[in-house]
C-alpha positions as a Markdown table, in Angstrom:
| # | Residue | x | y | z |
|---|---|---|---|---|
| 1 | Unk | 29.9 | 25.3 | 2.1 |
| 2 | Unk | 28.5 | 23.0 | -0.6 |
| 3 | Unk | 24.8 | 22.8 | -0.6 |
| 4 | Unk | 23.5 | 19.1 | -1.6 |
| 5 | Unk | 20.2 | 18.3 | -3.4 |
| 6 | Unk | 18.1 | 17.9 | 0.2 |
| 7 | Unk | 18.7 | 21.3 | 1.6 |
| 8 | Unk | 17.1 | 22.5 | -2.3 |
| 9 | Unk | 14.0 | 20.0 | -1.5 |
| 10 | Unk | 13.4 | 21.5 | 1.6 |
| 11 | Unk | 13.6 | 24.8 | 0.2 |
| 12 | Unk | 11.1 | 23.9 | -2.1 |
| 13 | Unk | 9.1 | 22.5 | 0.3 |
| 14 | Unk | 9.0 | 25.5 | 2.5 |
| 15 | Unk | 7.6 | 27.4 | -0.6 |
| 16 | Unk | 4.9 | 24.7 | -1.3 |
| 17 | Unk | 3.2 | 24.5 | 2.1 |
| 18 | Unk | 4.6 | 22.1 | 5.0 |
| 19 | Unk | 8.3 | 20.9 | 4.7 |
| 20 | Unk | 6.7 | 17.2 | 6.0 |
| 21 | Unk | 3.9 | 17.6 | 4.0 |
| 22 | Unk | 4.7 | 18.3 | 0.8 |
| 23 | Unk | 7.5 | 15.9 | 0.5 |
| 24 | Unk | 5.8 | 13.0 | 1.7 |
| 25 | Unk | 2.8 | 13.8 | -0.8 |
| 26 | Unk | 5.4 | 13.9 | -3.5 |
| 27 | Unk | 6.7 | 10.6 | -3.0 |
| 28 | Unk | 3.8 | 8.8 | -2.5 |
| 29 | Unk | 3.0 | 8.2 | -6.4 |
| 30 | Unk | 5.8 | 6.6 | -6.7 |
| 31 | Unk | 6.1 | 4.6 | -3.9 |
| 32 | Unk | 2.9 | 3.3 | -4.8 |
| 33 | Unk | 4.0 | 2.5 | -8.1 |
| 34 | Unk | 7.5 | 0.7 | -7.0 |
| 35 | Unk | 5.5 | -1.8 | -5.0 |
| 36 | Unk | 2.9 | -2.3 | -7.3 |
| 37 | Unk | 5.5 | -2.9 | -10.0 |
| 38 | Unk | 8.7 | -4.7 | -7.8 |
| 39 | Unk | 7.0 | -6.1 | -4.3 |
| 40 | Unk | 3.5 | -7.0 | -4.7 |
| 41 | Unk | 5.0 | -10.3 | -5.8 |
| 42 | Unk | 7.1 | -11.3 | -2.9 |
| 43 | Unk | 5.9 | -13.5 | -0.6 |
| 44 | Unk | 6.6 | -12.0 | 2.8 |
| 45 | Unk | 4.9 | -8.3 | 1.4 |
| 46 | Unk | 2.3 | -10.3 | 0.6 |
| 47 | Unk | 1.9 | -12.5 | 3.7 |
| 48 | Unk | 2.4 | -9.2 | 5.5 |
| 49 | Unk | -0.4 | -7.6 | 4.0 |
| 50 | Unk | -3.0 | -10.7 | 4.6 |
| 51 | Unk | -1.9 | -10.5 | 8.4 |
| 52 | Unk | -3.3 | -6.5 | 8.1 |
| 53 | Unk | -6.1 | -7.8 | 6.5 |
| 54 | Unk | -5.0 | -5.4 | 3.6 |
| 55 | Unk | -4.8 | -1.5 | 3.0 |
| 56 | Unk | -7.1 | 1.3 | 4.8 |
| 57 | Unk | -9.7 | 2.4 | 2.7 |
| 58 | Unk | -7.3 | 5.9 | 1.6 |
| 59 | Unk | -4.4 | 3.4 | 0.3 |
| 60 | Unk | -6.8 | 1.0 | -1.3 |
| 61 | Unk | -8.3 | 4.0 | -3.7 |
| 62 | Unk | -5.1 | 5.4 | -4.2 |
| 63 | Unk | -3.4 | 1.3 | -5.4 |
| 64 | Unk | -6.4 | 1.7 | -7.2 |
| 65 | Unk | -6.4 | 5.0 | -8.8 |
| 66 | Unk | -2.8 | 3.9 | -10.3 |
| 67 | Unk | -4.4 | 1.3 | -13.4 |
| 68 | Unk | -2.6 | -1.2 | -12.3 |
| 69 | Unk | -4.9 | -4.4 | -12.5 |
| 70 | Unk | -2.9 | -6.7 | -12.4 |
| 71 | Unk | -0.4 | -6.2 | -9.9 |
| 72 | Unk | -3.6 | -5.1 | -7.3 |
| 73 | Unk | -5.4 | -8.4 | -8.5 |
| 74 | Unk | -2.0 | -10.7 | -6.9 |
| 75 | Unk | -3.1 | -9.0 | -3.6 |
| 76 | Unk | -6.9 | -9.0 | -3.8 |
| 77 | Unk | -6.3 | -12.7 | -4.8 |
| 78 | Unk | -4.5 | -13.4 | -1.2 |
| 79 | Unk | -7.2 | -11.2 | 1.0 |
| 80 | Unk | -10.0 | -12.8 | -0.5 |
| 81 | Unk | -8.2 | -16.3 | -0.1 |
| 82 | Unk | -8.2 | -15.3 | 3.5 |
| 83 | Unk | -11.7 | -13.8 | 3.3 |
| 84 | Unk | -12.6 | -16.8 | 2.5 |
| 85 | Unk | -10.9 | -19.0 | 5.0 |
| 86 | Unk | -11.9 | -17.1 | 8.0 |
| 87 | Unk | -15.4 | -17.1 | 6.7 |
| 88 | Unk | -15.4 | -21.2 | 6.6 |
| 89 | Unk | -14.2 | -21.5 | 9.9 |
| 90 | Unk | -16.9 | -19.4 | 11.2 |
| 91 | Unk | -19.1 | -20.9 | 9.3 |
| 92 | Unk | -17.9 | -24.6 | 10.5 |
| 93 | Unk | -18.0 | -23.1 | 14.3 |
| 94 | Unk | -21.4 | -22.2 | 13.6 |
| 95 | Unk | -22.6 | -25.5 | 12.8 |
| 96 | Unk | -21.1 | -27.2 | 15.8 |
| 97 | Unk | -23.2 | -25.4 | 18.0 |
């Protein structure tokens, strides 16, 4: 029986600690760096990540951690837009009253 490249990962992984683990750890650099390179700049990511109000403090270090200024500025730029927004109409509501 032929033996494909996934049943070698999961060998590996067995030896490095937790088969879920270890894998997901692995991949997480660079799907971090695929989005900050290929999908920070498309609209529905983006409009995705205002309606979250943006990462968990874990994921924002981590974006961070990876140097990449400009394509973590394209999304500060939106949740602070929205920041900003939400503050005005509270701010507006306030006044009313």
């Amino acid at each position: 029986m032929e033996k494909h490249r996934t049943y070698f990962n999961l060998l590996d992984a067995f030896k490095k600690g937790c088969p879920i683990c270890f894998p997901v750890k692995e991949n997480i650099p660079k799907s971090m760096d695929d989005f900050l390179c290929e999908r920070v700049n498309g609209p529905g990511t983006r409009n995705e990540i205002g309606k979250s109000s943006g990462y968990c403090n874990r994921h924002a270090r981590q974006l961070q951690s990876f140097g990449d200024g400009f394509g973590q500025s394209i999304i500060d730029e939106d949740l602070l837009g929205i920041l900003k927004e939400k503050t005005e109409k509270s701010t507006k509501r306030v006044r009313k009253k």
